[in-house]
C-alpha positions as CSV (number, residue, x, y, z in Angstrom):
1,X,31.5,44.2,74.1
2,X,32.7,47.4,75.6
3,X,36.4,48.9,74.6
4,X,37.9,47.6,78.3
5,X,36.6,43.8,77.8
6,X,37.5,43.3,74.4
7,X,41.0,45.0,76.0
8,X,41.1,42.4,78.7
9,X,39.7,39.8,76.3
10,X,42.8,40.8,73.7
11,X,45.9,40.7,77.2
12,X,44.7,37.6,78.1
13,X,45.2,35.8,74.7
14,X,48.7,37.0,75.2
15,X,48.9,35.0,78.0
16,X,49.8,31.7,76.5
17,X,52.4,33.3,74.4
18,X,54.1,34.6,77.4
19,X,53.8,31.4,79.4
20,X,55.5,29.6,76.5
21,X,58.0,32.4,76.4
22,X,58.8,32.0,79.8
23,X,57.3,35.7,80.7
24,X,55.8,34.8,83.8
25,X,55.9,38.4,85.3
26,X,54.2,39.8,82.3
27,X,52.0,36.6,82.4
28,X,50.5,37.4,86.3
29,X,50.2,41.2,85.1
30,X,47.8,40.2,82.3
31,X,45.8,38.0,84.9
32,X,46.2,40.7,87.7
33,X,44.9,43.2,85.1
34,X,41.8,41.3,84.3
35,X,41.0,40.4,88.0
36,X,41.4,44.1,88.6
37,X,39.0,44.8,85.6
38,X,36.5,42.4,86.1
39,X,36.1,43.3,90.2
40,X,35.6,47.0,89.0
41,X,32.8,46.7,86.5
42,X,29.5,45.7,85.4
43,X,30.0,42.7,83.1
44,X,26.3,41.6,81.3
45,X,26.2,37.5,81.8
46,X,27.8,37.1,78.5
47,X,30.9,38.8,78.9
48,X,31.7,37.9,82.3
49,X,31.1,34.4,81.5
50,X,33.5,34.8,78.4
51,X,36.2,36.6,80.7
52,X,35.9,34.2,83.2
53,X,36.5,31.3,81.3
54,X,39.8,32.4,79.9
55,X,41.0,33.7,83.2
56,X,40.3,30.2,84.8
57,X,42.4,28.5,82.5
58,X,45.3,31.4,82.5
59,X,45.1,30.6,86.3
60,X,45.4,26.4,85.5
61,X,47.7,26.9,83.3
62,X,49.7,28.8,85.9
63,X,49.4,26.7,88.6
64,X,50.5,23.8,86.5
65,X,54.1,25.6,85.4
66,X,57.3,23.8,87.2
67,X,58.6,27.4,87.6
68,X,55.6,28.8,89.5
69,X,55.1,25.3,91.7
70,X,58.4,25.7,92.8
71,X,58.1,29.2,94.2
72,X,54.9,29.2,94.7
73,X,54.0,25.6,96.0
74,X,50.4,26.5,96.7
75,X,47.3,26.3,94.1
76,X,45.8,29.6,92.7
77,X,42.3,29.3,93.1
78,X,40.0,31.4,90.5
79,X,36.2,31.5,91.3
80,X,34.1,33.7,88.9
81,X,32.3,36.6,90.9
82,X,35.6,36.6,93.5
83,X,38.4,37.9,91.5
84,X,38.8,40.8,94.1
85,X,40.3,38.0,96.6
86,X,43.0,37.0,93.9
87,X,43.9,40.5,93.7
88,X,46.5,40.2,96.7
89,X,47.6,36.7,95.7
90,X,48.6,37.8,92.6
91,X,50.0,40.5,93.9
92,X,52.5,38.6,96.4
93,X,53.6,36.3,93.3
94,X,54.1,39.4,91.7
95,X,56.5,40.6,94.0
96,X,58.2,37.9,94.5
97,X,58.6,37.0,90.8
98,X,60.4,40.7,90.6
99,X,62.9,39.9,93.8
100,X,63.8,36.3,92.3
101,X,68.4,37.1,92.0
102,X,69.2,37.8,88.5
103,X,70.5,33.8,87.6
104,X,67.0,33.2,87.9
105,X,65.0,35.5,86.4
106,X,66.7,34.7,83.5
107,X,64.5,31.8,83.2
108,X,61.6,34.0,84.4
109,X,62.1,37.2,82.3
110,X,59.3,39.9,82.7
């Protein structure tokens, strides 16, 4: 696996940790990160499949959080081969995850 998957491969098994953590800024950068990879290189069927599979369950394990649903009340939807369409989804929660008032993102550090 090149030095940028096993990279990606190595943020998103931070993921969980920051979910639990309630990190969900760092959290959508990890995903953003990996979409951003992923939609910039040539992945061999092996390693996109790999990549794929954890970013579809960072992106189900997102849209299951109480704290996402409740500002962002619609359904990420991850489709391997399109993760250049996420890119400005996650870019939006992104912003809005940073603008949340300070009472708030204490819940939702980054």
């Amino acid at each position: 696996m090149p030095h940028s998957m096993s990279k990606i491969v190595e943020k998103l098994s931070e993921f969980g940790p920051l979910m639990e953590h309630r990190q969900l800024v760092a959290a959508v950068r990890i995903i953003y990160a990996a979409c951003q990879t992923i939609a910039c290189s040539n992945l061999s069927e092996n390693e996109r499949g790999e990549i794929s599979g954890m970013l579809a369950q960072a992106v189900q394990t997102l849209n299951s959080d109480a704290d996402v649903q409740k500002y962002f009340p619609f359904h990420l939807v991850f489709k391997a081969g399109r993760e250049k369409e996420l890119l400005p989804i996650l870019d939006a929660m992104l912003t809005k995850l940073k603008a949340l008032p300070p009472l708030e993102t204490g819940k939702i550090a980054c």
